[in-house]
N, CA and C atoms as a LAMMPS dump frame, in Angstrom:
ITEM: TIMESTEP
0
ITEM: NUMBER OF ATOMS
246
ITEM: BOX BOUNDS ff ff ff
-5.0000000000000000e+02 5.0000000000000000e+02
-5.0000000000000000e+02 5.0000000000000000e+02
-5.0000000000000000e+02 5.0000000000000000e+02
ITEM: ATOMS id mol type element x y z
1 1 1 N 460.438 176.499 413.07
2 1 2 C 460.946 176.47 411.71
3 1 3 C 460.349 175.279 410.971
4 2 1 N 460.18 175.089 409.875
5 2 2 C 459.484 174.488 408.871
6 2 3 C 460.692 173.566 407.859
7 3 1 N 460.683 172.768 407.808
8 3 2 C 461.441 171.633 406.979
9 3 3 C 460.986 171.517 405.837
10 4 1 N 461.798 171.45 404.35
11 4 2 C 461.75 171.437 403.107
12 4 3 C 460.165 170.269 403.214
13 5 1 N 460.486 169.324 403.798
14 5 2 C 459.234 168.312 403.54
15 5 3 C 458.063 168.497 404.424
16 6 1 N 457.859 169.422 405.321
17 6 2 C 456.79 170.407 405.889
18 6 3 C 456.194 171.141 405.036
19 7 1 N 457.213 171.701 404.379
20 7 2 C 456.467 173.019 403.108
21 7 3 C 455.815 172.651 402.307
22 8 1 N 456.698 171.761 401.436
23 8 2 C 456.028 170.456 400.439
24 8 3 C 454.666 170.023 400.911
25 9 1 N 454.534 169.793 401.999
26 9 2 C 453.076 169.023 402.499
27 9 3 C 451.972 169.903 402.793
28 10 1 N 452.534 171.456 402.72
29 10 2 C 451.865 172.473 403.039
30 10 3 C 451.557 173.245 401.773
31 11 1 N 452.151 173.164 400.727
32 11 2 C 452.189 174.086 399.45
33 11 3 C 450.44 173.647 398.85
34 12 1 N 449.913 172.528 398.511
35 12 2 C 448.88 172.887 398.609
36 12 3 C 447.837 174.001 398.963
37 13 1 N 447.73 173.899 400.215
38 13 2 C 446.488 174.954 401.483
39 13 3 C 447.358 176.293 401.425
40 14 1 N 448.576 176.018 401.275
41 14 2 C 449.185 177.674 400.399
42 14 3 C 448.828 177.827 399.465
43 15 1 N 448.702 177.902 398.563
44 15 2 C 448.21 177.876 397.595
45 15 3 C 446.816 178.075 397.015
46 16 1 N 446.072 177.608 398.198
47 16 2 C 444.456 177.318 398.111
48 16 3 C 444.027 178.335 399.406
49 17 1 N 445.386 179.007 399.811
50 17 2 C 444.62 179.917 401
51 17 3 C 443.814 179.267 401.899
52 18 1 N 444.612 178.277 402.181
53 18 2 C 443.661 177.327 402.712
54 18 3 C 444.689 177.106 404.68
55 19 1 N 445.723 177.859 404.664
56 19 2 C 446.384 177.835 405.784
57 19 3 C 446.107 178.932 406.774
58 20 1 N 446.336 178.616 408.124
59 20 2 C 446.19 179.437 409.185
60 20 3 C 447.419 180.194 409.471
61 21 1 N 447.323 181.87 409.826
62 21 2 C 448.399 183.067 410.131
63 21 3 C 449.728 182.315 410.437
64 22 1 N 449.591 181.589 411.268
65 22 2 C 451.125 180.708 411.761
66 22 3 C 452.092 180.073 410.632
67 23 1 N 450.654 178.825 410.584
68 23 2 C 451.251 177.76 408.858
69 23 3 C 451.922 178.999 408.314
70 24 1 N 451.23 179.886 407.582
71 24 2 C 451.541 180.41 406.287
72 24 3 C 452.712 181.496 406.483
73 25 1 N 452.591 181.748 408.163
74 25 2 C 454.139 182.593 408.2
75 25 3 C 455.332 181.431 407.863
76 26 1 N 455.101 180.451 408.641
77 26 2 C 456.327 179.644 408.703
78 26 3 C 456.533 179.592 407.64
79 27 1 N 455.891 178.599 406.934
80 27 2 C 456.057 178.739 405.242
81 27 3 C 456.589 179.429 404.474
82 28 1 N 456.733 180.734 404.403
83 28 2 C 456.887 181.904 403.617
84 28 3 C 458.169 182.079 404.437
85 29 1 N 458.206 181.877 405.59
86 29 2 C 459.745 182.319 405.808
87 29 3 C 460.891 181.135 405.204
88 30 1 N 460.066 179.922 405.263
89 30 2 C 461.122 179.016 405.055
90 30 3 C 461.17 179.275 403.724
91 31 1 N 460.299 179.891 403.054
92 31 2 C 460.56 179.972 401.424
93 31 3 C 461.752 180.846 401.302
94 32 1 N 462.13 182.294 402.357
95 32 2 C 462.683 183.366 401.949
96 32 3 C 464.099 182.698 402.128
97 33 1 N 464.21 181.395 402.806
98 33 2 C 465.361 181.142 402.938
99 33 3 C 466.086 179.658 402.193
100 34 1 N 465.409 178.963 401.636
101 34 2 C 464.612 178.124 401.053
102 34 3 C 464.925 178.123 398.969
103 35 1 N 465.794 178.393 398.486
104 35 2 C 465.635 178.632 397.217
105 35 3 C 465.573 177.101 396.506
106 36 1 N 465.441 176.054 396.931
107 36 2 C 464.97 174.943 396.417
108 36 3 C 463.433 174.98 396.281
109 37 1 N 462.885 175.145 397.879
110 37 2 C 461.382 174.936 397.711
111 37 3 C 460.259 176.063 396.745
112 38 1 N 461.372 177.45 396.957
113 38 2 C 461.025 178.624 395.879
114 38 3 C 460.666 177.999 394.536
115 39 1 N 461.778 177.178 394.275
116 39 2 C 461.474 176.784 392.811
117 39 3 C 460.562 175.639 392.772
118 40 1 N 460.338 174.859 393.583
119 40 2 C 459.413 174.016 393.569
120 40 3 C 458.004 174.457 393.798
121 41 1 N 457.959 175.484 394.143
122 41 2 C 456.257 176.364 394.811
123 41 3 C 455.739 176.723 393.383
124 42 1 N 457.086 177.721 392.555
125 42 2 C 456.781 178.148 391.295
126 42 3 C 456.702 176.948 390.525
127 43 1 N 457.217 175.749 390.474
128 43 2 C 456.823 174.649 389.3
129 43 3 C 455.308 174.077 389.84
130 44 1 N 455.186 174.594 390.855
131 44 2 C 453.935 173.537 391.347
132 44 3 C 453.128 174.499 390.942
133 45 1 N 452.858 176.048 391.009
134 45 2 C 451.872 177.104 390.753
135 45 3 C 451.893 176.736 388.93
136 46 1 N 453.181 176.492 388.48
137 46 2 C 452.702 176.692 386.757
138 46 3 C 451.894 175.41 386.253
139 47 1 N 452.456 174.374 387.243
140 47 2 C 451.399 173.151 386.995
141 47 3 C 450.136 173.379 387.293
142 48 1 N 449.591 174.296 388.314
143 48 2 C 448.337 174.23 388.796
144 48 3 C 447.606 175.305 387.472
145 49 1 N 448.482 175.972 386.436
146 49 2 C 447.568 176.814 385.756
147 49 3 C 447.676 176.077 384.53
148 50 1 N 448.25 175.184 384.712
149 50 2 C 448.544 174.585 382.942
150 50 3 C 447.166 173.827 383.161
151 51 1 N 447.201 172.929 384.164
152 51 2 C 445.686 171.877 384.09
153 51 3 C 444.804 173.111 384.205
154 52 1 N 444.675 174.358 384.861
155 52 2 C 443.234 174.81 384.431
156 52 3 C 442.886 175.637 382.896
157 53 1 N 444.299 175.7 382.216
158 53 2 C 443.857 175.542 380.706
159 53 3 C 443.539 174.607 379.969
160 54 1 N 444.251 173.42 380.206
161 54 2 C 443.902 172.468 379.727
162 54 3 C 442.014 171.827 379.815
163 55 1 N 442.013 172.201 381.112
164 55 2 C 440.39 171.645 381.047
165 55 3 C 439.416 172.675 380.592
166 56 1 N 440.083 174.108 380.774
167 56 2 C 439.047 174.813 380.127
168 56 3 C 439.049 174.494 378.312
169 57 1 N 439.931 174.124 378.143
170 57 2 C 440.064 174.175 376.176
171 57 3 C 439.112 172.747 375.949
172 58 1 N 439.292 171.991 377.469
173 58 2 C 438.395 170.505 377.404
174 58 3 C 437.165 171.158 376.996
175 59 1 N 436.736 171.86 378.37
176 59 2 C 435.25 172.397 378.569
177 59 3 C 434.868 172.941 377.26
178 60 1 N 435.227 173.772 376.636
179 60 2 C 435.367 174.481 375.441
180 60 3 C 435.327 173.243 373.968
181 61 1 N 435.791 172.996 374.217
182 61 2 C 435.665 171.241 373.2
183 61 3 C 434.422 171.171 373.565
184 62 1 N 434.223 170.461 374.262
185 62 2 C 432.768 170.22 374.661
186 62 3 C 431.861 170.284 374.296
187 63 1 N 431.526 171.732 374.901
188 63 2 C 430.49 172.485 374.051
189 63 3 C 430.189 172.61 372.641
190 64 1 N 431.805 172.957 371.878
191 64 2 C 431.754 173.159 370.535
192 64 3 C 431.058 171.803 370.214
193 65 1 N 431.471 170.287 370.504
194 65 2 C 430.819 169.397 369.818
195 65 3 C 429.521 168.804 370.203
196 66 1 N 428.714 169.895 371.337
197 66 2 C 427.346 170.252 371.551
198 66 3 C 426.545 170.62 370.323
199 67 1 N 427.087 171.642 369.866
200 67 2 C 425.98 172.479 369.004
201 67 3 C 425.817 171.943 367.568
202 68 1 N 424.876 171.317 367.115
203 68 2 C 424.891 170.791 365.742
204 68 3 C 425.266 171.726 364.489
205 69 1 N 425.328 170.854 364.098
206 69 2 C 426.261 171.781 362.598
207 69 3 C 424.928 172.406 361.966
208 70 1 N 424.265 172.231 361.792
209 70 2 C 422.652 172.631 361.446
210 70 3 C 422.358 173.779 361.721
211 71 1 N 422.809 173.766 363.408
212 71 2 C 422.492 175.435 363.857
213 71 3 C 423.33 176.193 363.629
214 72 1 N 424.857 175.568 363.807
215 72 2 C 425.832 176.778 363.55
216 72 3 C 425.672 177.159 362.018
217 73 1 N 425.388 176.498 361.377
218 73 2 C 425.142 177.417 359.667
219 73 3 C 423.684 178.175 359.97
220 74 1 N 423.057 177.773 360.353
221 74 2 C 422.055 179.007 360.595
222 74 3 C 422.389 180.03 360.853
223 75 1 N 423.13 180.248 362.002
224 75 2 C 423.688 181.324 363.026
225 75 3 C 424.674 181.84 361.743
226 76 1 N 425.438 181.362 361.625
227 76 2 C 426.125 182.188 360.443
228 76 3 C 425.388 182.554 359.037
229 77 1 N 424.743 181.916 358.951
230 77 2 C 423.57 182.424 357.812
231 77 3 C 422.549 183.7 357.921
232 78 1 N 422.298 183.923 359.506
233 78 2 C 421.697 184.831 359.96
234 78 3 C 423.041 186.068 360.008
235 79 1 N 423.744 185.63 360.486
236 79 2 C 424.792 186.823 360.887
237 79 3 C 425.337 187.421 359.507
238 80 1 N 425.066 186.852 358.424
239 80 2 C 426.178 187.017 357.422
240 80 3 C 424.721 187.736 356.52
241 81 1 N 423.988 187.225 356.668
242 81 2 C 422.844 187.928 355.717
243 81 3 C 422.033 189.486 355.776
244 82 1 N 422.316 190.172 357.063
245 82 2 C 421.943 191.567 357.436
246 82 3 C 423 192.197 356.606
């Protein structure tokens, strides 16, 4: 059996599919019984998708302040003129 602070140390490589048949049974059972760490798996999964929006809107920034303003009126000058 698996202890609230076992799971915790394991929710990572759960997560990342990163655990072996055993780990990830134990785990999952201690979850079914477990409605603390349930909710902690789900706050930890919504954290793990909030940072990969966040860096994609980074990545996305980024780029946008890549492309000179020069070209993007071109590009719209071209697109808008057919």
């Amino acid at each position: 059996m698996v202890t609230c602070q076992q799971a915790l140390e394991l929710f990572g490589d759960l997560v990342d599919d990163g655990l072996g048949r055993g780990d990830r049974y134990r785990v999952r059972l201690h979850l079914l019984i477990c409605r603390h760490c349930r909710r902690y798996l789900s706050s930890y999964r919504a954290t793990i998708r909030a940072e990969k929006l966040v860096f994609r809107a980074a990545e996305m920034a980024a780029v946008e302040e890549e492309i000179p303003e020069s070209q993007v009126a071109s590009i719209l000058n071209a697109a808008y003129s057919d």
